[in-house]
C-alpha positions as a Markdown table, in Angstrom:
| # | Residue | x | y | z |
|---|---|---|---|---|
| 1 | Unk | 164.1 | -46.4 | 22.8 |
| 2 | Unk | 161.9 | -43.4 | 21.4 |
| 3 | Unk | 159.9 | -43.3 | 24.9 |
| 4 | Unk | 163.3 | -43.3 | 26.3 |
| 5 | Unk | 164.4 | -40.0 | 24.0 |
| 6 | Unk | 161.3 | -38.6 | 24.8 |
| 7 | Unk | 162.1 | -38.4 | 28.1 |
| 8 | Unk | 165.8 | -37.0 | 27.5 |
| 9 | Unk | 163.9 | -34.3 | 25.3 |
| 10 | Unk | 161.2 | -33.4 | 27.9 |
| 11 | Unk | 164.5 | -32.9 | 31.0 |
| 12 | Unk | 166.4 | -31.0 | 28.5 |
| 13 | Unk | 163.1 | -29.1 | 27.6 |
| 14 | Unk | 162.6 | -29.5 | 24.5 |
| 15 | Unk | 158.8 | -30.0 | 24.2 |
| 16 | Unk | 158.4 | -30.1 | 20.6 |
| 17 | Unk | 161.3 | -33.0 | 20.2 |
| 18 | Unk | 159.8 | -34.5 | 23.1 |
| 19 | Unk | 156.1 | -34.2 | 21.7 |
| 20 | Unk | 157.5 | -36.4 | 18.7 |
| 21 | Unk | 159.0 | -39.1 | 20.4 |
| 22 | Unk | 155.9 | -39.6 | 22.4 |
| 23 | Unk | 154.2 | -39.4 | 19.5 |
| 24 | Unk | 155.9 | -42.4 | 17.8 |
| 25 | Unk | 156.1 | -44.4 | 21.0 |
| 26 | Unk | 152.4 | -44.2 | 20.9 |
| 27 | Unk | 152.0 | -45.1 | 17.6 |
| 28 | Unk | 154.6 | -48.2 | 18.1 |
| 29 | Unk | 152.7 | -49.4 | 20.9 |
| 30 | Unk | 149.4 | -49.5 | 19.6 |
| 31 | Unk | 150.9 | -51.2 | 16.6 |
| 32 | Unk | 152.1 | -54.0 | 18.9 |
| 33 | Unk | 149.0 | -53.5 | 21.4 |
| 34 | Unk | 151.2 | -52.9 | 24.6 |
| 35 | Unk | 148.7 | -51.9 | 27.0 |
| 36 | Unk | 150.6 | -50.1 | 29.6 |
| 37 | Unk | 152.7 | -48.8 | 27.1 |
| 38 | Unk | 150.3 | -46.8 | 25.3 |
| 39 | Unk | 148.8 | -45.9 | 28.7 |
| 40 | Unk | 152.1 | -44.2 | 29.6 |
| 41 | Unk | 152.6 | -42.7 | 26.6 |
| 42 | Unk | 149.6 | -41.2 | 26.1 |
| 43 | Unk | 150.1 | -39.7 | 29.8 |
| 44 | Unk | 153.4 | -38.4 | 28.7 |
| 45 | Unk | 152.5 | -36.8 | 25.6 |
| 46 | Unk | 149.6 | -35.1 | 27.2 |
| 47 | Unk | 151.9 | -33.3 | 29.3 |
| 48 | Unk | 153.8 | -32.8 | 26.7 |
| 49 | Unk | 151.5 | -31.2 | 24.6 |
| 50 | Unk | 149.1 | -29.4 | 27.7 |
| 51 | Unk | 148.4 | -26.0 | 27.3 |
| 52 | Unk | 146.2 | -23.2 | 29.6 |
| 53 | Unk | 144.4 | -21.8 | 27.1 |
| 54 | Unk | 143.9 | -25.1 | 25.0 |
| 55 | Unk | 143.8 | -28.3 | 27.2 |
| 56 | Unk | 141.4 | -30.4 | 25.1 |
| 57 | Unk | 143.5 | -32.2 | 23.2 |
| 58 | Unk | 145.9 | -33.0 | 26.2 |
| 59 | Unk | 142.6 | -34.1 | 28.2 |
| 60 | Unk | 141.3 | -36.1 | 26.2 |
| 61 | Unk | 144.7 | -38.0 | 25.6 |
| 62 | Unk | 144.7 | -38.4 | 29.8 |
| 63 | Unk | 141.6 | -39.5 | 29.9 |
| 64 | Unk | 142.2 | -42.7 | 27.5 |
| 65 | Unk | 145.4 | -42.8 | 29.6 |
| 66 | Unk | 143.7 | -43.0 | 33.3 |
| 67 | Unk | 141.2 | -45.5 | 31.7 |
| 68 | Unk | 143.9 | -47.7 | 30.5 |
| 69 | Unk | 145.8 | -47.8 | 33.5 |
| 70 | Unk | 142.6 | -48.2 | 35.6 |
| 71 | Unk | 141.8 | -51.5 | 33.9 |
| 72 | Unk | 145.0 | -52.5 | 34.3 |
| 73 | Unk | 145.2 | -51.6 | 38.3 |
| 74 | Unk | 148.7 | -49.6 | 37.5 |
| 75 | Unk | 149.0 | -47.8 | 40.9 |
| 76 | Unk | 151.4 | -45.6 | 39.8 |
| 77 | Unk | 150.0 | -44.7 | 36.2 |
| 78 | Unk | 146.5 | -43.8 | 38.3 |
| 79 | Unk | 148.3 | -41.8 | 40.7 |
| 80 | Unk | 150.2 | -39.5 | 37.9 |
| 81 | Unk | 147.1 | -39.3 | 36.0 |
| 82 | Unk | 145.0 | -37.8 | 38.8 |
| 83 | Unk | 148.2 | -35.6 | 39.7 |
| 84 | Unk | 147.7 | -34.6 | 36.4 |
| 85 | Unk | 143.9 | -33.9 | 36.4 |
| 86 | Unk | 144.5 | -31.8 | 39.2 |
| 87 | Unk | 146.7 | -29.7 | 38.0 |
| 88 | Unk | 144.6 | -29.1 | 34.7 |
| 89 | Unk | 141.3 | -28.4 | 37.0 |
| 90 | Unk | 143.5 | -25.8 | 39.6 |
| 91 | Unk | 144.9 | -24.1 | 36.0 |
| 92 | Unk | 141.5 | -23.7 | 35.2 |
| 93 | Unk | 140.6 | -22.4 | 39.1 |
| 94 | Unk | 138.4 | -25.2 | 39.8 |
| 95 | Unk | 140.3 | -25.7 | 42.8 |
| 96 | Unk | 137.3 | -28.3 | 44.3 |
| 97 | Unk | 138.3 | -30.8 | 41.9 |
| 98 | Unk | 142.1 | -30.1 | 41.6 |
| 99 | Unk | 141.9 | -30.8 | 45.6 |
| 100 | Unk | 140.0 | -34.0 | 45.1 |
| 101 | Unk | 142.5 | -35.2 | 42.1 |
| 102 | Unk | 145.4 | -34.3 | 44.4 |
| 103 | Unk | 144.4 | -35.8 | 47.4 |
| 104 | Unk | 143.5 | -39.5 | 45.5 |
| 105 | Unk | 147.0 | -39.2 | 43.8 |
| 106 | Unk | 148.4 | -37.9 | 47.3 |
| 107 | Unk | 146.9 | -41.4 | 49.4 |
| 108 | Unk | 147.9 | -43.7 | 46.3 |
| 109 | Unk | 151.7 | -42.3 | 46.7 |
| 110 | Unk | 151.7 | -42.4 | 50.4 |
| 111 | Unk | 150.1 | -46.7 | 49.7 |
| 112 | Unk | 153.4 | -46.8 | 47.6 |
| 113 | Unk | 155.9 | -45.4 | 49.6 |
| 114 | Unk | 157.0 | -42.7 | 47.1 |
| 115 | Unk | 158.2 | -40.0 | 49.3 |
| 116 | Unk | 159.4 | -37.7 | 46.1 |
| 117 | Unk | 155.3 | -38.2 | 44.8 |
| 118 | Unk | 154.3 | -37.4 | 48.3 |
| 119 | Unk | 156.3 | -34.4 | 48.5 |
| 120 | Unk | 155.1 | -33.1 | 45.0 |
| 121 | Unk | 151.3 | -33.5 | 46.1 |
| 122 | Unk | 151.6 | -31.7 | 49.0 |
| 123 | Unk | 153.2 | -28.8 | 47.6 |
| 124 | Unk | 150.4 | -29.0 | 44.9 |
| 125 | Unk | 147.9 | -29.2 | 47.1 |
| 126 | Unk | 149.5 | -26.5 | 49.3 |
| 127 | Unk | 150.1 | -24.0 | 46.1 |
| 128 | Unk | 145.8 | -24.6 | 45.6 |
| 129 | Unk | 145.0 | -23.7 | 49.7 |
| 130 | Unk | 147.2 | -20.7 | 49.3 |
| 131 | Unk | 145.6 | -19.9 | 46.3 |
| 132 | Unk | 142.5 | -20.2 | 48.1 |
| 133 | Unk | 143.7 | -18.0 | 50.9 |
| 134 | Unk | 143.7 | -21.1 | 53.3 |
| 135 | Unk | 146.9 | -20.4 | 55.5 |
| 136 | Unk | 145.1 | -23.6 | 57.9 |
| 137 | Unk | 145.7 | -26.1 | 55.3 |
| 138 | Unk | 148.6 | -24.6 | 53.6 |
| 139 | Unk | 150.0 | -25.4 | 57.4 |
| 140 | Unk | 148.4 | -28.6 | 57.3 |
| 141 | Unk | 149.7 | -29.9 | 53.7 |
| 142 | Unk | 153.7 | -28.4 | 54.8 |
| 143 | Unk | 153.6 | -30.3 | 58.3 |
| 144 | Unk | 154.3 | -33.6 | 56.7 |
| 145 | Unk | 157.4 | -31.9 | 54.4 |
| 146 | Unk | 158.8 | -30.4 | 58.3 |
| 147 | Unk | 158.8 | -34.1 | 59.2 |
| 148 | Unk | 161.1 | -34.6 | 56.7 |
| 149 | Unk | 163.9 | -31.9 | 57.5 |
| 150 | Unk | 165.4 | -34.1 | 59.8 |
| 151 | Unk | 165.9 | -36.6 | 57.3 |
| 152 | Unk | 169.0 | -35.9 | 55.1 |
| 153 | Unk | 167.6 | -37.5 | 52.5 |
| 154 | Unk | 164.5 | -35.4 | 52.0 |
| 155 | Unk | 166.2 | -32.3 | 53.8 |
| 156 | Unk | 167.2 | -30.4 | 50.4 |
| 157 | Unk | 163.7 | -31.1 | 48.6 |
| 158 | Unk | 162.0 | -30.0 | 52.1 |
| 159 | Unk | 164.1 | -26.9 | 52.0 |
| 160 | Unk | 163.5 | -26.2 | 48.3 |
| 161 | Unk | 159.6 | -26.4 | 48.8 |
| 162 | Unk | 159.2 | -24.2 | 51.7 |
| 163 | Unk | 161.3 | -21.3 | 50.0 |
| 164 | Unk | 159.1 | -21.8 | 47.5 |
| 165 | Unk | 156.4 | -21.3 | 49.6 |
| 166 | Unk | 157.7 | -18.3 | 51.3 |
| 167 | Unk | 158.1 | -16.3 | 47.7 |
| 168 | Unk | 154.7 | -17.2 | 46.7 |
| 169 | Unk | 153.4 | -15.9 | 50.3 |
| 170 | Unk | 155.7 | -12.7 | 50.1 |
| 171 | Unk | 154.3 | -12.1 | 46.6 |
| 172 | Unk | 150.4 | -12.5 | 48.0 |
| 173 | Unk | 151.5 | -9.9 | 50.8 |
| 174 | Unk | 152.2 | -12.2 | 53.7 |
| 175 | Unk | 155.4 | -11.2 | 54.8 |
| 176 | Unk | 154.9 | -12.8 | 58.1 |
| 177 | Unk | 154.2 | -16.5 | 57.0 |
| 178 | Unk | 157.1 | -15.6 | 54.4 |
| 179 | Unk | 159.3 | -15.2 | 57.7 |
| 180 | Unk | 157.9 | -18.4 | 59.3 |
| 181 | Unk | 158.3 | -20.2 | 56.2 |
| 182 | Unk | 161.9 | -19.2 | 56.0 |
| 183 | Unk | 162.2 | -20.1 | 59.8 |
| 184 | Unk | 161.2 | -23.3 | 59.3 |
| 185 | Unk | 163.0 | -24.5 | 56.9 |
| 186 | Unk | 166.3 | -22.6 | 58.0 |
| 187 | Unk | 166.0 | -23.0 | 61.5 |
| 188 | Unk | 165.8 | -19.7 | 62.1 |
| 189 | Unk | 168.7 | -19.1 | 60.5 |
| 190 | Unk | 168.1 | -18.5 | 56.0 |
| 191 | Unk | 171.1 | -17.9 | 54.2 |
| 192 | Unk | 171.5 | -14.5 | 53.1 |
| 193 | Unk | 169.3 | -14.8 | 49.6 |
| 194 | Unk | 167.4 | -12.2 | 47.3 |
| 195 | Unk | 164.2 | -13.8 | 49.3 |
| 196 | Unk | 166.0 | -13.7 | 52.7 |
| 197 | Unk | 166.4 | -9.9 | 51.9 |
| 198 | Unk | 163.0 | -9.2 | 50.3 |
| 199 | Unk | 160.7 | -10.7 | 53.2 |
| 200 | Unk | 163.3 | -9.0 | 55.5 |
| 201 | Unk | 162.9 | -5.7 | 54.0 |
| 202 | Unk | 159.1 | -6.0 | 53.8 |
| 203 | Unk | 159.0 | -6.6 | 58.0 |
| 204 | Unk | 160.7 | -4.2 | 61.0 |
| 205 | Unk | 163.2 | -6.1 | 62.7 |
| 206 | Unk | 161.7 | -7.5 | 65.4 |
| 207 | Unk | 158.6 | -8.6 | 63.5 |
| 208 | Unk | 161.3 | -10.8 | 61.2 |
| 209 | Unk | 162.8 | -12.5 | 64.3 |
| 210 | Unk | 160.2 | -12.8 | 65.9 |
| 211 | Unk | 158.5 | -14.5 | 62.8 |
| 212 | Unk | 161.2 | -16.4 | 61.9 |
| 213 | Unk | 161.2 | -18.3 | 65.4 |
| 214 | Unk | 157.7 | -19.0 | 65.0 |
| 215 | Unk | 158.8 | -21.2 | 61.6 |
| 216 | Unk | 161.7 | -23.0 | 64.3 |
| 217 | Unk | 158.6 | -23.5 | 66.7 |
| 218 | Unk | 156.5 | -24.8 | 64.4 |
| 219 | Unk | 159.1 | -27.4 | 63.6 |
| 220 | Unk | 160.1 | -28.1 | 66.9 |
| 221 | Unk | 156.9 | -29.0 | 67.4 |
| 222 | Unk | 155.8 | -31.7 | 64.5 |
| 223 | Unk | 159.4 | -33.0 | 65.4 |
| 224 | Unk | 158.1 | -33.7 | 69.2 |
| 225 | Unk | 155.0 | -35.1 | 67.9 |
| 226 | Unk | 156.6 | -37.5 | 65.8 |
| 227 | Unk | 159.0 | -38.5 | 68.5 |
| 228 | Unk | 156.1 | -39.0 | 71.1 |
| 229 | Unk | 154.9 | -41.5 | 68.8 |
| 230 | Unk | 158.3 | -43.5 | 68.3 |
């Protein structure tokens, strides 16, 4: 029950609440020796409590977390925790190791057919090659998500990334893969947003078409690929 509020705090974001839930769940499982449990908890509380400047304490806590769930061969528990380590080591631009966390979180999720894990390691990774100025593997790391527009399962979480993607390139400069970004996961055709209008205004006309067909091309073609191999 207090992991279980914890959780309710940390949606509604209320970290402090949230902290102190996972703070007593802890406790409780130790006290009882659940083995997984404390591994979760401690991975939940370390998010809870992680900060930039200070990630020690909250390292530390993964650490025992990672270990724990290693002995235990938790899949899942494994894969959050090196999600996690990556994210720490990228905050802290050692963008090396954050790929290397990332992309053992990235396989394990793919091994378990969590398509919503997959998803959030590929934008991870993604957000780290852009960081990095790597437009090649920023296009590598999205191909998989263009897969997934077609599926109208995945389609809004697809969309929602690549938008993403396309303010975080307009803020760096790149207007253009803004445009192709927007292309792709529009179809050529974004609704009329703030970003729409921004990477718009930041291009001549003809540059934004022509920019936003390359983003339809771009998906036309991972869709023919995967067809060829159905």
């Amino acid at each position: 029950m207090l992991f279980f509020l914890g959780e309710v705090a940390k949606r509604e974001g209320d970290l402090e609440r949230a902290r102190d839930y996972f703070a007593q769940s802890l406790a409780h499982f130790r006290e009882i020796e659940d083995r997984e449990g404390i591994a979760t908890a401690l991975y939940q509380l370390s998010r809870a409590i992680y900060k930039r400047e200070d990630s020690a304490p909250a390292r530390k806590m993964l650490d025992e977390s990672l270990a724990i769930f290693t002995e235990l061969a938790h899949h899942s528990g494994i894969a959050w925790a090196r999600g996690f380590l990556g994210q720490m080591a990228a905050d802290a631009g050692d963008f090396q190791v954050a790929r290397d966390q990332i992309e053992h979180s990235l396989e394990m999720w793919r091994a378990l057919g969590s398509r919503s894990e997959v998803h959030a390691a590929l934008r991870a990774l993604g957000v780290i090659a852009l960081q990095t100025g790597d437009w090649s593997e920023v296009r590598e790391r999205l191909r998989e998500l263009l897969d997934d527009l077609s599926a109208p399962e995945h389609r809004a979480t697809a969309r929602e990334i690549l938008d993403e993607f396309a303010q975080l390139a307009l803020e760096q400069g790149e207007a253009e893969h803004a445009a192709c970004l927007l292309g792709a996961a529009w179809n050529g055709a974004p609704t009329d947003s703030a970003l729409a209008r921004q990477v718009r205004g930041a291009l001549d006309e003809g540059h934004w078409r022509e920019f936003l067909q390359r983003g339809v091309h771009a998906t036309s073609a991972v869709r023919a690929r995967k067809d060829a191999k159905l």
